[in-house]
C-alpha positions in Angstrom: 0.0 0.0 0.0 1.2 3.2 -1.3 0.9 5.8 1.9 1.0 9.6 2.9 3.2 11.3 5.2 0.0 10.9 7.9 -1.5 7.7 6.6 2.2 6.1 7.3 2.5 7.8 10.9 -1.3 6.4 11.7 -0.4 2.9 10.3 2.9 3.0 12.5 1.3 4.0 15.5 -1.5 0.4 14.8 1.4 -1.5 13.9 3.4 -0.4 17.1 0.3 -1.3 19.4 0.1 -4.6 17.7 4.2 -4.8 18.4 5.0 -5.9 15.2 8.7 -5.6 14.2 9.1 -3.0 11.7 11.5 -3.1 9.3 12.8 0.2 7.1 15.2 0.5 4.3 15.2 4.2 2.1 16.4 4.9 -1.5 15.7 5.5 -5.6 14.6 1.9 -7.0 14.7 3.4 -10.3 14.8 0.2 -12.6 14.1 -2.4 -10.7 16.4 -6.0 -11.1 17.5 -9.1 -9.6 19.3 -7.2 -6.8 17.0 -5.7 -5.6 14.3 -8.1 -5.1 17.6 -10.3 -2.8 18.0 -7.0 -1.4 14.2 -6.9 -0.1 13.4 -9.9 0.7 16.8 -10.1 2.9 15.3 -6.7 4.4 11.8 -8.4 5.3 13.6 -11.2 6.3 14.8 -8.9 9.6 10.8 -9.0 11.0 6.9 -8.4 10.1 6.7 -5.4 8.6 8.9 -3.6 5.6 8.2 -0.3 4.9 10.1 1.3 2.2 10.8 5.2 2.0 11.4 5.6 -1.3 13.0 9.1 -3.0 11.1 11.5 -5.1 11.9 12.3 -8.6 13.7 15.7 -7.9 15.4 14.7 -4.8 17.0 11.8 -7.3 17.9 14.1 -9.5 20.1 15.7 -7.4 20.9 12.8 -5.9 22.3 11.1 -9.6 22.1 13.6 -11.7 19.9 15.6 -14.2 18.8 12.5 -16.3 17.5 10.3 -13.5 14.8 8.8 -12.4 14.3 7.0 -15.4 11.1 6.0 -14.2 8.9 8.5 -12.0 8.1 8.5 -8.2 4.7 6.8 -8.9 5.6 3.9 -11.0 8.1 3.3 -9.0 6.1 3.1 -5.7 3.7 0.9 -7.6 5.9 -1.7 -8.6 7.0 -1.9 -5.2 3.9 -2.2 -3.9 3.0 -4.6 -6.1 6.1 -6.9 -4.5 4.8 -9.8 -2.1 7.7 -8.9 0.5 6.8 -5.3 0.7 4.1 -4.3 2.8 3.9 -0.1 2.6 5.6 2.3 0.4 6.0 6.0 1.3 7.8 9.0 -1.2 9.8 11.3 0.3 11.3 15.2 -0.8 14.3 15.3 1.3 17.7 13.4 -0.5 17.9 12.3 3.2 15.2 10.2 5.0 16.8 11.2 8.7 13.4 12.9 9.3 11.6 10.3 8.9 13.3 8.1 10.1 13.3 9.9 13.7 9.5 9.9 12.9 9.0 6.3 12.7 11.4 4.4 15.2 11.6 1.5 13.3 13.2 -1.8 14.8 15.8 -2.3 11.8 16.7 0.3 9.3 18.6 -1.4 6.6 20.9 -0.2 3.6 22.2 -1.4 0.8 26.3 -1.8 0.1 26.1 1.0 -2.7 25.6 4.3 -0.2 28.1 6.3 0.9 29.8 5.9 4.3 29.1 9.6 5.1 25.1 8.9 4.7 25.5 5.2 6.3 27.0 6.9 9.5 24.2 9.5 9.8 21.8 7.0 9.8 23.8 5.0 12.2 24.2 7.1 14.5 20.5 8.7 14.5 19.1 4.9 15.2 21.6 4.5 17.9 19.8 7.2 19.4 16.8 5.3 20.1 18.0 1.6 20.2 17.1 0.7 16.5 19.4 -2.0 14.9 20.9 -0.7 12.2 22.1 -3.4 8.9 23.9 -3.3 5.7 23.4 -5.6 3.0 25.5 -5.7 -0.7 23.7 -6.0 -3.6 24.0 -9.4 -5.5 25.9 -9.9 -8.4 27.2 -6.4 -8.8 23.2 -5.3 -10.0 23.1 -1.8 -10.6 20.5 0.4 -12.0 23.8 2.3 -13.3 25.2 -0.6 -15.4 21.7 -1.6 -16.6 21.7 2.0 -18.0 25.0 1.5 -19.5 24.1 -1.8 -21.3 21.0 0.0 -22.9 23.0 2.7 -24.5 25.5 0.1 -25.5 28.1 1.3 -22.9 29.1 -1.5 -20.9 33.2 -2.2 -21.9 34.3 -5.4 -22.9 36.0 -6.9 -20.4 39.3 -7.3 -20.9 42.3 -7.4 -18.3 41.5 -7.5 -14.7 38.1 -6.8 -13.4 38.1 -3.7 -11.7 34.5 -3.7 -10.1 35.9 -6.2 -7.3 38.4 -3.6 -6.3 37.8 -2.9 -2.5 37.7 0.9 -1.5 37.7 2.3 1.6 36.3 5.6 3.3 38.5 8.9 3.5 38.0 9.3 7.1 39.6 5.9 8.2 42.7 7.5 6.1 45.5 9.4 7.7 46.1 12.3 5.7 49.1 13.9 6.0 48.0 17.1 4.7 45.6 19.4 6.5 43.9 23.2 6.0 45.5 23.8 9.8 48.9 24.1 8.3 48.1 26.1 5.0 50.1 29.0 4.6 48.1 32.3 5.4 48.0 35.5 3.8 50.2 38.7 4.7 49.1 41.1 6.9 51.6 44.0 5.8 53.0 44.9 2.1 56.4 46.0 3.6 58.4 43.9 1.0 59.8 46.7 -0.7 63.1 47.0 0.6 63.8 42.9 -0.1 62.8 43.5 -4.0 64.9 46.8 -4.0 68.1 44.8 -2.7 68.3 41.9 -5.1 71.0 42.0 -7.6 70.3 42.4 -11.1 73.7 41.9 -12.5 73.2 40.0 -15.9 74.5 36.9 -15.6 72.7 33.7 -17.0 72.7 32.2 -13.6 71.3 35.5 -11.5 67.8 34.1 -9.9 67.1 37.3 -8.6 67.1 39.2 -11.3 65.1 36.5 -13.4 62.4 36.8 -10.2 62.3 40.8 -11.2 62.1 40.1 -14.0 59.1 37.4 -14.3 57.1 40.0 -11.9 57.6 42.5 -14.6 56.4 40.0 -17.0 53.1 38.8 -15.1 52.2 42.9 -14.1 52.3 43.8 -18.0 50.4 40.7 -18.8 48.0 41.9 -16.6 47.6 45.2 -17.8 47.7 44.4 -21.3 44.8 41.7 -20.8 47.5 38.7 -21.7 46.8 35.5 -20.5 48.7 34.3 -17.4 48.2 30.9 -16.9 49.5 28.6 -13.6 49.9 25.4 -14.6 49.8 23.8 -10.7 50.9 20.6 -10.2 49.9 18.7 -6.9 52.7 20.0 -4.4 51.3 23.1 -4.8 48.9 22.1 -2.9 50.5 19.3 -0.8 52.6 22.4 0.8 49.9 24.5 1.9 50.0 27.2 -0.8 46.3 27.1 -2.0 45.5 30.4 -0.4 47.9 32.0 -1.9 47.2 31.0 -5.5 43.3 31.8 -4.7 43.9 35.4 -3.4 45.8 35.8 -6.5 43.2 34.8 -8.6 41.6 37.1 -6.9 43.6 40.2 -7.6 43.7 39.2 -10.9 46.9 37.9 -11.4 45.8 34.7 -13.0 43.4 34.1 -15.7 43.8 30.7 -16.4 44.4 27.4 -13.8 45.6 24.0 -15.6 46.2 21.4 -12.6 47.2 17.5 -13.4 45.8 15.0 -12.1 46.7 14.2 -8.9 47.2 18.4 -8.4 43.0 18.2 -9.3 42.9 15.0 -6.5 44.7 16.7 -4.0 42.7 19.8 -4.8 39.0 18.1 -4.5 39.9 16.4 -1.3 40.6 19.7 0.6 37.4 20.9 -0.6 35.7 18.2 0.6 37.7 17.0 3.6 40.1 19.5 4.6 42.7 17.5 4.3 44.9 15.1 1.7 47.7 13.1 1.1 48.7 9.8 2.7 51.7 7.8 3.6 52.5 5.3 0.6 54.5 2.8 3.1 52.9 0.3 4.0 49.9 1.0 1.9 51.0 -0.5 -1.7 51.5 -4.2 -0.3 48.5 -4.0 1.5 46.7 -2.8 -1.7 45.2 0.4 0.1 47.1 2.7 -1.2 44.9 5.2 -3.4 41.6 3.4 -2.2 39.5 6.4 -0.4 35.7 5.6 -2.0 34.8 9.4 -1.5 37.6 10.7 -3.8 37.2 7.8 -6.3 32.9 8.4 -6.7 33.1 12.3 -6.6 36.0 13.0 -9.4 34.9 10.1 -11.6 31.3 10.9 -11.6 32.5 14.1 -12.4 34.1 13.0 -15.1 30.7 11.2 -16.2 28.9 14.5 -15.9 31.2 16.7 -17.5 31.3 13.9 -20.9 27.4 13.5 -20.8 26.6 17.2 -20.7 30.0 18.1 -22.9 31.6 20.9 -20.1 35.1 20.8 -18.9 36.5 18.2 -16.4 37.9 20.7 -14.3 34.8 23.0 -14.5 32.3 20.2 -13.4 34.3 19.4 -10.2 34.6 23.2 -9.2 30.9 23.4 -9.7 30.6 20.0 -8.0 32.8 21.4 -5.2 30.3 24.3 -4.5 28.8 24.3 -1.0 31.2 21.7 0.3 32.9 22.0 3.5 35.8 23.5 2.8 35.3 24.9 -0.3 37.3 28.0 0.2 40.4 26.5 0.6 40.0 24.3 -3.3 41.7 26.2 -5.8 39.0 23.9 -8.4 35.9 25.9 -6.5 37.2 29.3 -6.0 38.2 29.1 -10.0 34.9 27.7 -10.9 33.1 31.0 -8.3 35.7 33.9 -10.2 34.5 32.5 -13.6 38.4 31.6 -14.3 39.3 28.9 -16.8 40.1 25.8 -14.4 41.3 22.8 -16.9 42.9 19.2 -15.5 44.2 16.9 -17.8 44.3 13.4 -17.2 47.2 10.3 -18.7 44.8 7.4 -17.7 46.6 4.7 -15.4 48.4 8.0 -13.3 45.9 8.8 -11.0 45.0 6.9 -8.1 41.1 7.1 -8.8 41.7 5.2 -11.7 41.9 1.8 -10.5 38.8 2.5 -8.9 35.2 0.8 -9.9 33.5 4.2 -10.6 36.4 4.7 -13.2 35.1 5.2 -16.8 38.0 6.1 -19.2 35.8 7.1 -22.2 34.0 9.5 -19.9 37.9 10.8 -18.4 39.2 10.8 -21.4 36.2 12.8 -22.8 36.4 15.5 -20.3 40.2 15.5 -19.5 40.4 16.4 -24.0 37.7 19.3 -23.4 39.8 20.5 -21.2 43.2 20.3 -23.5 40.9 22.4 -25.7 40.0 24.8 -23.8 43.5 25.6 -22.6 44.4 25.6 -26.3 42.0 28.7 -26.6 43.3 30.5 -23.2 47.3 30.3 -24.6 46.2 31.5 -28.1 46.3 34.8 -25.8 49.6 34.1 -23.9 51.2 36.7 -21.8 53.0 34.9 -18.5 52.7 30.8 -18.5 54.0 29.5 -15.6 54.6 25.9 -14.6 54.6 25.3 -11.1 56.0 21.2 -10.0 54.5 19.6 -13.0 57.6 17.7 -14.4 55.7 15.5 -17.0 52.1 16.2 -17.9 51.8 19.6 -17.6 54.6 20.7 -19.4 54.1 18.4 -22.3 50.3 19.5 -23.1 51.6 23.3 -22.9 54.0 22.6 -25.6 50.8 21.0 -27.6 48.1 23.4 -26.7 51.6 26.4 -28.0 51.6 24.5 -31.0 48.1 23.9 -31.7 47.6 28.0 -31.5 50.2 28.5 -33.7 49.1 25.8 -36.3 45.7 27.7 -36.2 47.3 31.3 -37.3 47.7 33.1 -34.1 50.3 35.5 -33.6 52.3 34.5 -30.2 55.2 36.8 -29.6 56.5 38.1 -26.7 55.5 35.7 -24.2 57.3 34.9 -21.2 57.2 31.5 -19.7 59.1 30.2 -16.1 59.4 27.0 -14.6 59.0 26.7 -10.7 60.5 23.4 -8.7 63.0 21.9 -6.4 65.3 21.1 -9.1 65.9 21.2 -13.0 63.5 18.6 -15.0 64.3 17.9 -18.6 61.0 18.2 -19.7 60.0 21.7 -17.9 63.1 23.1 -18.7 63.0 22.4 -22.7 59.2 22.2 -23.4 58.1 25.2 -21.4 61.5 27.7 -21.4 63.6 26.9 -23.9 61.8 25.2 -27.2 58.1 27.5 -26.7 60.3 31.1 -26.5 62.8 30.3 -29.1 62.6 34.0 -31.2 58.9 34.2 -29.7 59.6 34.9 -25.9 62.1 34.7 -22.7 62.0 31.5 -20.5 62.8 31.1 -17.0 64.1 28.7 -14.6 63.3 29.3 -10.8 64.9 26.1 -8.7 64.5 26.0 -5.4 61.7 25.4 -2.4 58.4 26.1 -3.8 57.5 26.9 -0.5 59.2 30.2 0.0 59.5 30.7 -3.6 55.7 31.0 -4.4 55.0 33.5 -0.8 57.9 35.5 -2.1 56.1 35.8 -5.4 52.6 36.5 -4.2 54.1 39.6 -1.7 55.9 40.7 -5.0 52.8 40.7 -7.4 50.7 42.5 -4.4 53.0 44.5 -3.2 
């Protein structure tokens, strides 16, 4: 029987007098299959009564995204009314059933194996509360609404290699990150820094770092007044040392117009959004195979990459949008980007990035969004003023070189660029496919070696002093 908020309350309050033992499980049942019925029936199995609290069309929606439910709220609740081991179904608004949950008391509240931990331990703890068991149950077979989906639209992969849908992930919070927001660096309070740029050298030798740091200031201010793209190409230990609010506030005061991360800069990113914290100790980790494994990281960046395929937007825009609203979303250089309206980009080698051996992984759909992205850099370098690459020794410096040559290929005019290089020590691929080989008779290169951690506050005092 298919029941109203009130109806459900009044039939609780019979079924509570009679004592039966009711039994409560929540979520979308859009397409219903063979996992679900074990599912049910497992959940019935746990006493009298099974009441099921089932989502609404538009809580769904933003629950999975724009193009679910494929069925609607009302066929839904029929078909599972019409199932011999359900006794009442009720549709809820909220994405959470917490409320009524709290409402009804039941014995057992069960879930299936596909929810995330976060929403597992709410409703954990809520029927601790009041003495209710509380039971998880996996879904046989690997059924999923998702893959049946998949299979319609002719999606599903051949499966070749190993079967990554058996991989076992693990939740974020059980991790110990060795990264946290606490020890981010913070911003000035003063603009004394005069006197330290006034007293560098600027004797012209090859070799004369301060005068090159001059000089790339003066490079990135007339950028900026000329309306030249200055792009920071950001790889991860840019993050990984704290220097996210610094990159943010300049984005802020306009001294970037364009943010390319790699990968794992765009993992590292999205985790401090959502968690405040990132990175973990690899020792240890590999031979146990949990290295890499945090669910949480794995579901949100590649069903962003999902999104941003289906609806044909940038990787790295869909996971700043994404990131909007999220915990600590003013620390992620991917949100603040995505709030300014600044070009955020992240490109992607599949089989680099730990969320790729996960089983949300879809490489068409990464691959998809990661080559948006390569295009939309393209466009933001055919306007080159400053490019700077910033502990990228590999990716980053390689689709710069591409996305140079792809404007030039087209007929833009790129002269008088200036490009740098930021990191702990000279890389062969930085050093000849982002200062010397792109600024050939077109531009000046630079090389800044040394700790990225006093080299990038040093730069963001200079730029706003």
């Amino acid at each position: 029987m298919i029941l109203n908020k009130k109806e459900l309350l009044n039939k609780i309050s019979l079924l509570k007098k009679e004592e039966k033992k009711i039994v409560t499980t929540s979520g979308c049942f859009d397409l219903l299959h063979p996992g679900h019925l074990d599912f049910l029936k497992k959940a019935k199995n746990e006493g009298d009564i099974l009441i099921i609290l089932l989502n609404n069309d538009d809580s769904i929606k933003k629950l999975k995204g724009p193009e679910r439910p494929i069925m609607n709220e009302q066929d839904r609740a029929e078909l599972l009314d019409n199932l011999n081991c359900v006794d009442y179904v009720h549709i809820f608004s909220d994405e959470k059933p917490l409320e009524l949950i709290a409402m009804i008391m039941p014995d057992v509240h069960v879930k299936g194996g596909s929810w995330e931990c976060k929403n597992i331990e709410e409703e954990e703890k809520l029927l601790n509360s009041f003495n209710s068991k509380f039971k998880t149950f996996g879904m046989k077979d690997n059924h999923s609404t998702t893959n049946i989906i998949k299979k319609i639209k002719g999606e599903i992969e051949t499966k070749i290699g190993l079967d990554l849908t058996k991989i076992k992930t693990n939740s974020i919070r059980e991790r110990k990150s060795l990264v946290s927001i606490k020890d981010f660096a913070k911003l000035p309070k003063g603009s004394s820094f005069s006197s330290f740029l006034e007293c560098l050298s600027s004797v012209g030798q090859r070799t004369n770092a301060g005068s090159d740091f001059l000089n790339i200031i003066e490079a990135i201010k007339k950028a900026k007044a000329n309306n030249k793209a200055i792009i920071w190409a950001l790889g991860p230990h840019v993050v990984k040392y704290g220097l996210s609010p610094l990159i943010i506030d300049l984005m802020k005061r306009g001294y970037i117009s364009a943010i390319a991360f790699n990968g794992a800069g765009a993992i590292h990113d999205c985790e401090i959004g959502l968690f405040g914290e990132t990175s973990e100790e690899m020792t240890g980790r590999i031979h146990s195979g949990d290295f890499g494994m945090a669910k949480e990281t794995g579901d949100f960046l590649n069903n962003a990459a999902k999104f941003a395929a289906r609806e044909g937007k940038g990787y790295g825009a869909t996971i700043g949008e994404l990131l909007q609203g999220s915990d600590f979303q003013e620390y992620s250089i991917l949100s603040q980007a995505y709030r300014l309206k600044i070009p955020i980009t992240v490109h992607v080698a599949i089989g680099t990035d730990i969320i790729h051996m996960h089983p949300s992984m879809d490489g068409a759909a990464t691959g998809k969004a990661t080559y948006t992205d390569f295009k939309i850099l393209a466009d933001n370098i055919k306007d080159i003023g400053v490019h700077l690459n910033i502990c990228s020794t590999v990716i980053l410096p390689e689709v710069f070189l591409k996305c140079l040559t792809i404007a030039k290929n087209l007929g833009y005019k790129l002269e008088d660029f200036t490009t740098c290089t930021i990191d702990h020590e000279s890389k062969y691929r930085p050093l000849m496919n982002v200062v010397r080989r792109p600024t050939k008779d077109f531009g000046t290169g630079y090389e800044l070696l040394g700790r990225v951690e006093i080299i990038l506050p040093l730069l963001h005092i200079a730029l706003i002093n």
